[in-house]
NUNU-716745 format. One record per residue (C-alpha): x, y, z; residue in one letter. Coordinates in pm, whole numbers, padded with zeros to 5 digits, always signed. Example, Ala and Ser with C-alpha at 12.3 -4.5 7.8 and 13.67 -1.06 7.14 Angstrom:
% NUNU-716745
+01230-00450+00780a
+01367-00106+00714s
This chain:
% NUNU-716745
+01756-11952-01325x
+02028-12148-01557x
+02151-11991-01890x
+02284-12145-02173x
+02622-12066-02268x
+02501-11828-02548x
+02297-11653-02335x
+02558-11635-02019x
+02802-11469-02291x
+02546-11208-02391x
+02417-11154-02051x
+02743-11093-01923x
+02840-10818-02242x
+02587-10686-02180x
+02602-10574-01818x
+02989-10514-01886x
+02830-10225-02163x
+02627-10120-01909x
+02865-10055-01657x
+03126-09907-01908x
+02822-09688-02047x
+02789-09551-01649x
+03131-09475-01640x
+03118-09248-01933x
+02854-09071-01826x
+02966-09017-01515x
+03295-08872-01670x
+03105-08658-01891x
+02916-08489-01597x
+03196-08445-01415x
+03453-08285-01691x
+03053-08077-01718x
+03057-07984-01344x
+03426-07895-01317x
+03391-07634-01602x
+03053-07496-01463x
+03250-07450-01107x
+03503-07245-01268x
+03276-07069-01532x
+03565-07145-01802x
+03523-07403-02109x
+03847-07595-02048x
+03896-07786-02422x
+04129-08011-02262x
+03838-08170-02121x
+03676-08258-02458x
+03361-08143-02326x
+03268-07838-02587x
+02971-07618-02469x
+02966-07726-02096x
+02847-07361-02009x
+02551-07338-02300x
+02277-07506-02139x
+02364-07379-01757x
+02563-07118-01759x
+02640-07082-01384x
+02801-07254-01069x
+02621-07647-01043x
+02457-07693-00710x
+02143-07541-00532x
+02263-07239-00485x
+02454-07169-00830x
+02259-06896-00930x
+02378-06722-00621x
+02607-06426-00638x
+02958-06503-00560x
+03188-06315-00315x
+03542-06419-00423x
+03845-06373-00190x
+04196-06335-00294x
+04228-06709-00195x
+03979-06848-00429x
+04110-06613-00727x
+04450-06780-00708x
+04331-07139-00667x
+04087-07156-00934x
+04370-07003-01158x
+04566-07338-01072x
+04268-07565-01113x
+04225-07418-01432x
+04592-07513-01538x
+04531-07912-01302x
+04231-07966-01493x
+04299-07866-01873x
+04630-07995-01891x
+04525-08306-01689x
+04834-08286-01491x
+04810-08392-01051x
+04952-08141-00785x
+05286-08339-00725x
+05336-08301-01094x
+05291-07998-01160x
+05506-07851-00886x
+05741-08054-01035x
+05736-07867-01349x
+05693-07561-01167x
+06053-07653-01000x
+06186-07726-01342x
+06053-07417-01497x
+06217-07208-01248x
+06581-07332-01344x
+06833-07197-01612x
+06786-06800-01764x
+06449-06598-01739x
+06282-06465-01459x
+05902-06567-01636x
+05869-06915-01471x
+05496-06908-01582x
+05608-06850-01937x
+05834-07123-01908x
+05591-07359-01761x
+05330-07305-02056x
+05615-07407-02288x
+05665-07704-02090x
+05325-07796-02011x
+05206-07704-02382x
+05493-07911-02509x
+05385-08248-02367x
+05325-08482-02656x
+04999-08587-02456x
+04879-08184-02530x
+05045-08225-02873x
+04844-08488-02982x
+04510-08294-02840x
+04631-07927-02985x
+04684-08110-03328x
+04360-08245-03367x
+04469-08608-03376x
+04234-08685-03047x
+03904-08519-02926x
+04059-08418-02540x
+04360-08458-02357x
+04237-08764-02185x
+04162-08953-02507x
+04529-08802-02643x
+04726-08950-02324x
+04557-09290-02423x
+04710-09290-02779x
+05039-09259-02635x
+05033-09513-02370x
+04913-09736-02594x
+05215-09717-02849x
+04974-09505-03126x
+05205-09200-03180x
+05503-09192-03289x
+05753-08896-03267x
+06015-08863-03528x
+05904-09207-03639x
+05979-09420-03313x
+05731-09464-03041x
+05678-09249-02761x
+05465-09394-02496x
+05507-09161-02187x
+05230-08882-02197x
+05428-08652-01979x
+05769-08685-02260x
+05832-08256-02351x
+05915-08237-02713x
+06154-07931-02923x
+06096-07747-03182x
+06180-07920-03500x
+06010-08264-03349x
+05772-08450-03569x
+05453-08601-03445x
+05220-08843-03644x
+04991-09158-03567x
+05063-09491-03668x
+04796-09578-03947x
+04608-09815-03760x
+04544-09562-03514x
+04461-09270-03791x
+04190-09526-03886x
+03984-09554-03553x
+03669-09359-03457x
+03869-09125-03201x
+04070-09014-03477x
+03776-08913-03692x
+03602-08792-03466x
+03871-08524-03369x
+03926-08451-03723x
+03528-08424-03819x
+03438-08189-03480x
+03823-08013-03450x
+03809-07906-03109x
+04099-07633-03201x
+04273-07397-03430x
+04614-07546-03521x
+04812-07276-03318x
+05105-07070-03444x
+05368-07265-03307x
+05249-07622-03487x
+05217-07696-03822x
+05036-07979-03975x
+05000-08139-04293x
+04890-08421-04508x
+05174-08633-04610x
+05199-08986-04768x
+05155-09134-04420x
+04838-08889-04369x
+04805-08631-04123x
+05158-08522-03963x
+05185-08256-03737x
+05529-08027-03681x
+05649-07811-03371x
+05833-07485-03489x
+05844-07278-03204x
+05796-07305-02796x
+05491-07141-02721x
+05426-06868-02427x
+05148-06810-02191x
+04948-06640-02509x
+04855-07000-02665x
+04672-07046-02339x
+04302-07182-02492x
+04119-07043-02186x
+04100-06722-01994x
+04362-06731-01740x
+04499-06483-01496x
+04860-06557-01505x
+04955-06307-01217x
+04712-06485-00949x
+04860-06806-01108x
+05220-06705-00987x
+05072-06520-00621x
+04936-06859-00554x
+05283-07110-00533x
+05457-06802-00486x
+05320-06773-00135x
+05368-07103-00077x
+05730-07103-00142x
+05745-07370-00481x
């Protein structure tokens, strides 16, 4: 069967939609699956009430009672930190590492700061994007500037006193307004933002501790779990 240039074009947008529109879903019931695994709403995610309509473990036997081991306490602790913050193993070692330098004995304190810090978490915690994932994207993509230059490395830690704002083109696009129409979170203590000339500018006054965590987390099985493996 032959099709005319027009219809070549549309037929070819169209499965390219199609295969885009899989991929979405298939992200959606996975960010869905991870949180029902761990029985914690991760916001990172962007997925809000993954827990509402199944509130249990997926699988065929999720209803089933659970018998935990000391094991699985500790490493769902760390898959709650992977997965929210959007951060790989390798990586987040690393921080670990880097957390663990300099004065205080509270590594895990330390690595919140660090980990909260991130302009890719910034950019989700300030409600200028609707997960961490879509927030990472802004910044690779040269859409957030930081003291009014670009900053296009997700992982970059900012200070207090550091200003963070979109450019305007970016503060006009749908996952902009979507963020600010369904906020996924409450500005927390140690960010401020307001509405400037520019539009909506967010502020970091203080480094944050393990209290700003958005989930329920177990920071003592956090710290058993690399502790026994010498990080």
């Amino acid at each position: 069967m032959l099709f005319s240039k027009y219809e070549f074009t549309f037929h070819y947008l169209e499965l390219a939609y199609s295969a885009v529109l899989e991929i979405v879903m298939k992200q959606n019931k996975s960010r869905v699956k991870i949180q029902r695994r761990l029985m914690t709403e991760l916001p990172g995610l962007g997925k809000q009430n993954a827990l509402e309509r199944r509130p249990y473990p997926p699988g065929d036997h999720g209803g089933r009672r659970i018998k935990y081991s000391d094991y699985r306490l500790q490493l769902e602790e760390k898959q709650k930190i992977m997965y929210h913050y959007g951060v790989r193993e390798k990586q987040l070692r690393r921080f670990i590492r880097d957390s663990k330098r300099g004065q205080g004995t509270n590594w895990t304190e330390k690595l919140i700061g660090r980990l909260e810090r991130r302009i890719d978490n910034l950019v989700f915690r300030m409600n200028f994007a609707p997960s961490i994932l879509a927030a990472r994207q802004l910044v690779t993509h040269k859409k957030v500037l930081v003291n009014g230059k670009v900053l296009n490395v997700p992982s970059a830690i900012l200070k207090p006193g550091d200003k963070v704002e979109l450019k305007k083109v970016a503060q006009e696009n749908q996952i902009f307004m979507m963020a600010q129409e369904q906020q996924r979170m409450q500005i927390a203590d140690h960010l401020e933002v307001k509405d400037e000339a520019g539009g909506k500018v967010g502020y970091i006054k203080d480094i944050p501790g393990i209290d700003v965590v958005p989930f329920p987390f177990q920071a003592g099985l956090f710290t058993e779990y690399y502790s026994s493996r010498g990080v």
